[in-house]
C-alpha positions as a Markdown table, in Angstrom:
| # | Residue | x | y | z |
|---|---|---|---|---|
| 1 | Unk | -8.9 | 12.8 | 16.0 |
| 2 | Unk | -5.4 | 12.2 | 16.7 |
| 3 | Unk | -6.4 | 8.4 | 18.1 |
| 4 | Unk | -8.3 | 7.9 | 14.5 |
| 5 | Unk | -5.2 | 9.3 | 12.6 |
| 6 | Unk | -2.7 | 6.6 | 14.5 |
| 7 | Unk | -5.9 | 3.9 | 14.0 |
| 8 | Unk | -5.9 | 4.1 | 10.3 |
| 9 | Unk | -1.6 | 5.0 | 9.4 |
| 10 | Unk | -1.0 | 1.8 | 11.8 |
| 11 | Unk | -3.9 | -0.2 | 9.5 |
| 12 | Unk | -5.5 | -1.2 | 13.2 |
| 13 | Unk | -2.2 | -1.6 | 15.2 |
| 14 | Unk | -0.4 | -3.9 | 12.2 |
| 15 | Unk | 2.5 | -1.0 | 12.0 |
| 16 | Unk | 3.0 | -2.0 | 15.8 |
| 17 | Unk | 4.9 | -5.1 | 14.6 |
| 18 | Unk | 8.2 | -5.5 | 16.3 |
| 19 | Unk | 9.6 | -6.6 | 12.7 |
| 20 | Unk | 8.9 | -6.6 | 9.0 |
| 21 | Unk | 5.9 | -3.8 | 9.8 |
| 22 | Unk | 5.4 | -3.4 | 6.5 |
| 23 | Unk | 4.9 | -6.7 | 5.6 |
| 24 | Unk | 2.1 | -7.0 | 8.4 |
| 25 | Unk | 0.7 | -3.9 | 7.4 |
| 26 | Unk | 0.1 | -6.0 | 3.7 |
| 27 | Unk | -0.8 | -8.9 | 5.1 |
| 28 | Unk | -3.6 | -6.6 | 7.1 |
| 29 | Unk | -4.8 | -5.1 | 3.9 |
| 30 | Unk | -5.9 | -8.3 | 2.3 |
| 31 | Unk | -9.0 | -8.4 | 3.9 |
| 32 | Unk | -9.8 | -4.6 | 2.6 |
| 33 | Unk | -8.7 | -6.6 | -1.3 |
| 34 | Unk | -11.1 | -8.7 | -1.1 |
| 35 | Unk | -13.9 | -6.4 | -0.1 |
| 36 | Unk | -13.3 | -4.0 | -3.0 |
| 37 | Unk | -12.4 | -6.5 | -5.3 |
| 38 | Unk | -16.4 | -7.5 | -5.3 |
| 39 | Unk | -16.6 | -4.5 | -7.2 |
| 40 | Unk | -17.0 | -3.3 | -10.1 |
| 41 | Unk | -13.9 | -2.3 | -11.6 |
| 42 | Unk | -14.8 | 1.3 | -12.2 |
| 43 | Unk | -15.7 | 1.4 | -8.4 |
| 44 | Unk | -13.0 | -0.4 | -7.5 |
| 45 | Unk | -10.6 | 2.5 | -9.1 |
| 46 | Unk | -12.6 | 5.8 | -7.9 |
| 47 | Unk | -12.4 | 4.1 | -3.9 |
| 48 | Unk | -8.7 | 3.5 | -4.7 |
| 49 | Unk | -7.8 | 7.3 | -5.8 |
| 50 | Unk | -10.2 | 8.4 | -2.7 |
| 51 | Unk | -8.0 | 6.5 | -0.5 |
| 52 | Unk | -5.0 | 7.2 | -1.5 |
| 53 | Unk | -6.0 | 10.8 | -1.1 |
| 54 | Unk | -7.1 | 9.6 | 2.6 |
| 55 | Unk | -3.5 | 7.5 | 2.7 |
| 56 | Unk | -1.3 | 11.0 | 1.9 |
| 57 | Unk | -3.0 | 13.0 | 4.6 |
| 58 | Unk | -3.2 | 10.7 | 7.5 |
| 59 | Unk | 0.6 | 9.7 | 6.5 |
| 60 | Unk | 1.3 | 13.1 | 6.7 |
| 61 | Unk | -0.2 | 13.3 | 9.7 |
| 62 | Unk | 1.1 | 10.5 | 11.9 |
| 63 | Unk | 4.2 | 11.5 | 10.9 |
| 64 | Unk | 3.8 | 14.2 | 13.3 |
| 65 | Unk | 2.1 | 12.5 | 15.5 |
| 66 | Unk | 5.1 | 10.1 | 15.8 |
| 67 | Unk | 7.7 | 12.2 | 15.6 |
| 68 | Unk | 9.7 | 10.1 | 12.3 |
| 69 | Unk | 9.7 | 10.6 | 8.6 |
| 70 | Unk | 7.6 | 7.8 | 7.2 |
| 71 | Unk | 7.5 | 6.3 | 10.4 |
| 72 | Unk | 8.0 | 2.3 | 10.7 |
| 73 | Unk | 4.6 | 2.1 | 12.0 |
| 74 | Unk | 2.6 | 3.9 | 9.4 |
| 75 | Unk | 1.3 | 1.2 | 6.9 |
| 76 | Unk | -1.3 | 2.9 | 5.6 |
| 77 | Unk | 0.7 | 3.3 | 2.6 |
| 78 | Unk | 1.2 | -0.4 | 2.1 |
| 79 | Unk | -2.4 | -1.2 | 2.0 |
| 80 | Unk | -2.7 | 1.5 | -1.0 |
| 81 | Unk | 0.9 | -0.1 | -2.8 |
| 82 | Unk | -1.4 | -3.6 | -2.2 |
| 83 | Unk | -4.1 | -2.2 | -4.2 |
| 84 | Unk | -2.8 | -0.7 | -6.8 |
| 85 | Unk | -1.1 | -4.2 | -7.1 |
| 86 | Unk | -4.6 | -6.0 | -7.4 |
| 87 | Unk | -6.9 | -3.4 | -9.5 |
| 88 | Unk | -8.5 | -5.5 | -12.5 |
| 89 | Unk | -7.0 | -8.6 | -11.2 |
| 90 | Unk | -9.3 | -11.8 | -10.9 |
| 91 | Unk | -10.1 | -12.5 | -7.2 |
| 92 | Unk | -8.4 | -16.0 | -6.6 |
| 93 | Unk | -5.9 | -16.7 | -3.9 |
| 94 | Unk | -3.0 | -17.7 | -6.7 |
| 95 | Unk | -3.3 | -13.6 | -7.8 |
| 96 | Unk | -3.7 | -12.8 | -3.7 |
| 97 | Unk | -0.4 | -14.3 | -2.8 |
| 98 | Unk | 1.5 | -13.4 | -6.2 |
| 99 | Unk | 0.5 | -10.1 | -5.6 |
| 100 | Unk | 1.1 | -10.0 | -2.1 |
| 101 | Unk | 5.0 | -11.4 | -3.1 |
| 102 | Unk | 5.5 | -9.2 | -5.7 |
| 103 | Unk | 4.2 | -6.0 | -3.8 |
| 104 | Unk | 6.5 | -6.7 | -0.8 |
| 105 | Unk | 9.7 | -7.2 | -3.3 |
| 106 | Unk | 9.3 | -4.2 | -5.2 |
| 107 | Unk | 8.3 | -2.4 | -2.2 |
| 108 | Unk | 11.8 | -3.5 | -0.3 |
| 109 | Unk | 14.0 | -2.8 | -3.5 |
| 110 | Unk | 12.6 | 0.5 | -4.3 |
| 111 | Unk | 13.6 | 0.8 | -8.2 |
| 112 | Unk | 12.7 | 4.6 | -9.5 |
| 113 | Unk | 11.0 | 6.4 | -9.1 |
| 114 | Unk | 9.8 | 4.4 | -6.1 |
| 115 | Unk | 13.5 | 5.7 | -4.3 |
| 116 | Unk | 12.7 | 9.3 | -5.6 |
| 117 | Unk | 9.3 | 9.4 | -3.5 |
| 118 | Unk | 10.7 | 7.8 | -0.8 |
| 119 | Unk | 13.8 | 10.2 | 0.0 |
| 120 | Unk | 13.0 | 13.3 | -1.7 |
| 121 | Unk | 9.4 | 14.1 | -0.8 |
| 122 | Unk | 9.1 | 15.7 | 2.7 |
| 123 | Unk | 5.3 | 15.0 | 3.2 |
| 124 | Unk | 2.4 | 12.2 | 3.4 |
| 125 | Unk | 3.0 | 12.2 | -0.4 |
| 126 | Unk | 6.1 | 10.5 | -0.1 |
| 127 | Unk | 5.3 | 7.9 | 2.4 |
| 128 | Unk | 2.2 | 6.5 | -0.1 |
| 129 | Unk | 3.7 | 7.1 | -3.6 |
| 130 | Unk | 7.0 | 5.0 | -3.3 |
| 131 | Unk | 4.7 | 2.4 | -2.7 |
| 132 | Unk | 2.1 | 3.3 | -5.4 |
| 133 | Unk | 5.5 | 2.9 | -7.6 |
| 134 | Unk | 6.2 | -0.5 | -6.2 |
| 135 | Unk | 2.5 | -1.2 | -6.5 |
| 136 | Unk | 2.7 | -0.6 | -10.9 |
| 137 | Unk | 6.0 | -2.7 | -10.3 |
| 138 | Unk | 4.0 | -5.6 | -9.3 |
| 139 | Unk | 1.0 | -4.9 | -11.3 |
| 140 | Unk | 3.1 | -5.3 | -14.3 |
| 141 | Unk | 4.6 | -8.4 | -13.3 |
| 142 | Unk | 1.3 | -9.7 | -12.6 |
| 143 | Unk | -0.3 | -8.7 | -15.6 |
| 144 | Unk | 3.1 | -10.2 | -17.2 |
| 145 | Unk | 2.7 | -14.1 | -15.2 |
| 146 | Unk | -0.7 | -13.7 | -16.7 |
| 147 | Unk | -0.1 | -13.2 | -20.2 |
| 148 | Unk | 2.2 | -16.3 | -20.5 |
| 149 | Unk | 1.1 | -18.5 | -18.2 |
């Protein structure tokens, strides 16, 4: 179990990244996107509340397993911040790689609540809801680019 737990928080070794592990961990979640993004948008939002349920307790978990708060190389949470970023969005690479942008800037700059999660909750909660707030962040701004452009 404790092999699957480090599988899924390193999204299948991205966190291992000797830099920017967070930006690989995205990067490694775009293939997931554009499965779920064949959806149905319905389905598309009841697999992303199951996984970020899956995200919290396997963050949780690695964290012991590593031995860190929100460990470097969890990036489980990313791949959920990525999604959130994406949900109802058209699937064309201009949306994939403005989203992708957007979700790693918000996710670096941590505006609030995104800082709140980050430093104040002790648990696999924290680790995936700072990026669930970076994740509206960029939804917004998407959703903004699309309205007047």
């Amino acid at each position: 179990m404790n092999n699957f737990v480090k599988l899924l928080a390193t999204w299948g070794g991205s966190g291992y990244a000797p830099f920017a592990s967070g930006t690989f961990g995205t990067l490694a979640g775009i293939p997931f996107y554009l499965v779920l993004a064949r959806l149905p948008l319905h389905l598309y939002l009841i697999t992303l509340v199951a996984f970020f349920f899956l995200a919290c307790w396997v963050s949780g978990r690695a964290e012991i397993l590593f031995g860190e708060k929100d460990s470097g190389k969890i990036v489980i949470d990313e791949v959920v911040g990525y999604l959130v970023t994406m949900a109802a969005f058209p699937l064309e690479w201009r949306w994939v790689v403005a989203g992708f942008f957007l979700f790693r800037f918000f996710d670096i700059v941590k505006i609030p609540p995104a800082r709140w999660f980050d430093r104040e909750l002790k648990n696999g909660y924290g680790v995936v809801l700072d990026d669930v707030a970076a994740g509206c962040y960029a939804w917004l701004c998407l959703w903004l680019l699309g309205r007047f452009f």
